[in-house]
N, C-alpha and C positions, 0 to 999 in steps of 0.2 A: 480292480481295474477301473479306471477312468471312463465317463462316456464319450464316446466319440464318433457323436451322429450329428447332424444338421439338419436345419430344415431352413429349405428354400421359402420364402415370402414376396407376394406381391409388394406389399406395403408395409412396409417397417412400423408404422405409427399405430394402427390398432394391436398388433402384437404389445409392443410399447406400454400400452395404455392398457392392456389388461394387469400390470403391474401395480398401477395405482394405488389400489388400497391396501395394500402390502408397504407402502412407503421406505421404497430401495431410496440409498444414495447415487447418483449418477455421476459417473468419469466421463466426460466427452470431448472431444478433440475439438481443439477451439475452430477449427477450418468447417469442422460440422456441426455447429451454432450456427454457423455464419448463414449458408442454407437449408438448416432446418431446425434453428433454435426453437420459432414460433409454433411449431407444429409440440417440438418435446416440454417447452414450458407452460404446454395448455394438459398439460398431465399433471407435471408435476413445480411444487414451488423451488421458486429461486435458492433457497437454502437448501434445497437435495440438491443441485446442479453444480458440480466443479468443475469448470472449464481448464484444459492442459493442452496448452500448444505442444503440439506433436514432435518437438523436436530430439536429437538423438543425444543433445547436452542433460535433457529431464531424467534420462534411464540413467539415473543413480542411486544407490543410498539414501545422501543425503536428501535430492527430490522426492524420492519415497515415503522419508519420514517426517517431512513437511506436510504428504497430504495426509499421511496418520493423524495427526495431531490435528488437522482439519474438522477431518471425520471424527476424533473423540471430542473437538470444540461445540460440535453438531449432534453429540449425544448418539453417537453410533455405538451398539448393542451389538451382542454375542448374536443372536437372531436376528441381527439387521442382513442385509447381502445387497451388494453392489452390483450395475450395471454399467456395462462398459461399452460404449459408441465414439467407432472410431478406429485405427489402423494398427500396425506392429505396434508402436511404443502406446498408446495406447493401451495396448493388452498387455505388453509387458510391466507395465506401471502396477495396473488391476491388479491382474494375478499374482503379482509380487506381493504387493500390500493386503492382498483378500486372505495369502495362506499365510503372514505372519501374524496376524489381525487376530487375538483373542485365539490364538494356533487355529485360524483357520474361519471364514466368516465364506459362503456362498457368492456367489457372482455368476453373471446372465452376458453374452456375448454378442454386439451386434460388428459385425465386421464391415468398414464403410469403405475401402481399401483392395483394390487387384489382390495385393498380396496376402491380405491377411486374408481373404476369402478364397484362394486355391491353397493357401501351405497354412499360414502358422495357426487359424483360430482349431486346428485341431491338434492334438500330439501333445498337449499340458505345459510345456516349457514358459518359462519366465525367465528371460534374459536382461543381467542389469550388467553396466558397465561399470568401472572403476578407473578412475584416470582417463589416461586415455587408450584405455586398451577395451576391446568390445567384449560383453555377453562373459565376465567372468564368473559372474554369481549370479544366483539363479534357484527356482522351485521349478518341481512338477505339481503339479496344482491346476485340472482342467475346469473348467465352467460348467456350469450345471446345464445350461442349454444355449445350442449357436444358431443366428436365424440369419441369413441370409439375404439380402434384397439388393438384387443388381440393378437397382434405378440409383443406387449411391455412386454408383463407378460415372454417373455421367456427369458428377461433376469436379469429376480427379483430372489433374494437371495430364501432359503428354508425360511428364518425367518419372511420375508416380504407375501408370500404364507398363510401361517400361520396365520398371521395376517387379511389376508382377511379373511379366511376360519370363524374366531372368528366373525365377524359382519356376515357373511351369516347364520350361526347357530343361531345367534340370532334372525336376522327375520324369519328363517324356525318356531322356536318355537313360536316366537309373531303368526304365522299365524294358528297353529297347524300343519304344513307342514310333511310330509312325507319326503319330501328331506331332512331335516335334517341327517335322518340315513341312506338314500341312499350317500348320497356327504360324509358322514362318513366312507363308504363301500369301498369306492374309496381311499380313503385319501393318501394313500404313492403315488399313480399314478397321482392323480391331483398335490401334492407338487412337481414334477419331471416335469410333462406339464401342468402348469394351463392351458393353452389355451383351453385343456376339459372342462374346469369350464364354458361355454360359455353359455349355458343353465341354470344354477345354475345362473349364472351372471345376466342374463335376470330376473328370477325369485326373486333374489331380490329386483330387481330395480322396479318390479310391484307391491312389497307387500309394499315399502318405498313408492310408489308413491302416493298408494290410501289413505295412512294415512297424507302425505301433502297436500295434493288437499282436503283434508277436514276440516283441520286446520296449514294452511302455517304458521303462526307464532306460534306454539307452545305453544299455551295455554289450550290446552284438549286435544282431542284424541293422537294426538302428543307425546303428553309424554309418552306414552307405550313405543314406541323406545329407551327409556332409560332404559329398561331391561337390566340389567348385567353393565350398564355402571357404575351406583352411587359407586358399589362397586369396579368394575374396575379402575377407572380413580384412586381412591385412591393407589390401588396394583400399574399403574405407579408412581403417587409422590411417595411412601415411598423407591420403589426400584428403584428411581434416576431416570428413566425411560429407566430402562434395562431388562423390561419386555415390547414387542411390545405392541400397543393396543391392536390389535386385541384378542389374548389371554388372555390379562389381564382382556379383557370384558367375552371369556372365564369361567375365573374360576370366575369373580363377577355373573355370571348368574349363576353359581353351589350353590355360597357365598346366591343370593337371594334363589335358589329353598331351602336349608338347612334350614334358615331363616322362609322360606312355609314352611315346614315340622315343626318346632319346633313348628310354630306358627299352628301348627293345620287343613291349607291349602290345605296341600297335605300329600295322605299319604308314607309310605315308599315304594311302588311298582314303585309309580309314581317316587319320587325321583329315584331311582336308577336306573330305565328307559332312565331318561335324562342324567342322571349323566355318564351313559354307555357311551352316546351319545359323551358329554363334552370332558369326559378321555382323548381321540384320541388328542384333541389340546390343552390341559390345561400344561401351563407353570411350570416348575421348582419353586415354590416361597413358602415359608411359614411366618406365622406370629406367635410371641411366645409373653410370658406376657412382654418378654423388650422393644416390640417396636408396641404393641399395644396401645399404647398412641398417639405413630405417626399417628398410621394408625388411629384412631379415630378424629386427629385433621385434616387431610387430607378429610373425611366423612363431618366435619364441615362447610369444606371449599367448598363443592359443591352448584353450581349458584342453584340449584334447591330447596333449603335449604326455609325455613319459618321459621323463629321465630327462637327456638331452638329446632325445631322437625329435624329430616332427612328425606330428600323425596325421597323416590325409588319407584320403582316396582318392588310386589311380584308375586305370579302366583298360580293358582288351577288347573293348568297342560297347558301340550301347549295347546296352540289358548284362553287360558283364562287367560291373564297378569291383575293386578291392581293396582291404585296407591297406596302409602301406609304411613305414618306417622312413623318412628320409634322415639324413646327418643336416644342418645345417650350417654346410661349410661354405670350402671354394667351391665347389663344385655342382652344388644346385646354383650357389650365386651365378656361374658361367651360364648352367644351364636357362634361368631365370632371363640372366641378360642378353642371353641369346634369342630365345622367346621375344622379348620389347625389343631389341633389333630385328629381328624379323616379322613383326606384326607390324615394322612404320609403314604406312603407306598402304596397308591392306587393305585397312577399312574399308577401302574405296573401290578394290580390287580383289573380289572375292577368290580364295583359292592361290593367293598369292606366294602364301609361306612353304616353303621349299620341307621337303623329308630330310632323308638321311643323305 
């Protein structure tokens, strides 16, 4: 089994720098050179140093095996091991390239990112995309060790805030958590200082932890944590991916609970309970009949798929998610578009969208 512990740090840079004479290669996201190049280049030379602008076009293949080829340009060893500073795509690049690398080369984790620091730097997953469809290949492949330092969240955009904020909600709800609408109560003041989130940070990394350590590779329990995402990942493909994760997992958790509700799961108190909750970080996006075909073949297109069923999870209120078979006919399409007509104008107006 994988380890999957953390350790929180003042100061990212002496951790860092006990590394030195080991002479790791470095993945680091170009956005974190930018404010803290000077501190990691007085470690280490420019030729361990690959800068990767973080974007969601580099989570390929192709990108992957560009930086391979780097790394063997650079005289990278079966006993080399890489260290990765920096966010999702970030990590997902690493750990992609660390477990095919020589079947397998070591790597160190610094998480600079809301999201990678409450969900993904733990649970081993490497997600690469393919065209345009998200997270189709992939390793389990965890880091050897994940350190922690929330002095990096101060200087992440408001959009990137946000984004975490959308995967923390969704495990508050997998757990039946309360903190969900407490970190909701906060929200403009955490987007301003995540560094408050430090708490909330903790608490999701304990509620992700206990559902890997009981199924590391994802094949049962596991798959709860895919709440909000089946319908998310889709809202990123159709809108190019200019809705961040994090909220697009967001509004696909709202997309399931509606889903609950129609199908009878939940009723309307409960919807609009969570839906209250959603509102606060739910993205700009709608779907109308012209381009719900997209969004339907994007639904098709998820790893979790069987046959020609759709697999998600729905939910009979928080702390009680389930897995679930949809058809992906007429009739989720109704239900779907019903859902984006009844969310116009919510945003604004918490508790708006009507039950049964």
């Amino acid at each position: 089994m994988g380890s999957y512990e953390v350790s929180f740090v003042d100061d990212f840079a002496p951790v860092l720098g006990r590394y030195r004479s080991e002479e790791p290669f470095l993945i680091v996201d170009k956005g974190v050179m930018r404010f803290y190049g000077d501190r990691i280049k007085s470690f280490f030379p420019e030729n361990r140093i690959f800068t990767v602008e973080a974007a969601e076009r580099h989570k390929t293949v192709e990108y992957c095996y560009s930086v391979i080829k780097t790394l063997v340009r650079n005289n990278v060893r079966k006993n080399s091991f890489i260290i990765a500073i920096g966010g999702g795509i970030i990590q997902d690049i690493t750990a992609f390239v660390s477990s095919i690398l020589f079947r397998g080369v070591k790597w160190i984790f610094f998480p600079t990112t809301l999201l990678a620091q409450a969900d993904s730097c733990i649970g081993s997953k490497s997600s690469i995309n393919m065209g345009k469809f998200k997270n189709l290949l992939g390793t389990f492949y965890p880091p050897e060790n994940i350190f922690i330092d929330i002095n990096f969240l101060d200087t992440l955009p408001a959009d990137a805030v946000k984004s975490g904020v959308g995967e923390m909600l969704h495990f508050y709800f997998i757990a039946g958590s309360k903190l969900a609408g407490k970190m909701m109560g906060g929200y403009g003041e955490f987007v301003s200082s995540p560094r408050l989130l430090r708490k909330y940070i903790s608490a999701s990394l304990r509620i992700k932890k206990s559902f890997v350590e009981i199924d590391e590779f994802d094949k049962d329990k596991r798959n709860i944590l895919n709440y909000g995402h089946t319908f998310g990942h889709a809202i990123e493909t159709v809108s190019g991916y200019r809705i961040n994760h994090g909220q697009a997992v967001t509004m696909g958790m709202d997309i399931a609970n509606y889903i609950s509700l129609k199908s009878g799961r939940i009723n309307a108190l409960v919807f609009k309970s969570m839906h209250k909750i959603l509102l606060g970080n739910m993205p700009r996006f709608t779907i109308g009949s012209g381009n719900i075909g997209n969004y339907l073949s994007a639904l098709s297109k998820d790893k979790k798929n069987a046959g020609k069923s759709l697999a998600c999870i729905l939910t009979r209120g928080p702390g009680s998610m389930y897995k679930a078979r949809l058809s992906p006919g007429k009739k989720l399409a109704r239900m779907i578009l019903g859902y984006f007509n009844a969310v116009k104008g919510a945003q604004s107006k918490p508790g708006r969208i009507r039950g049964k």
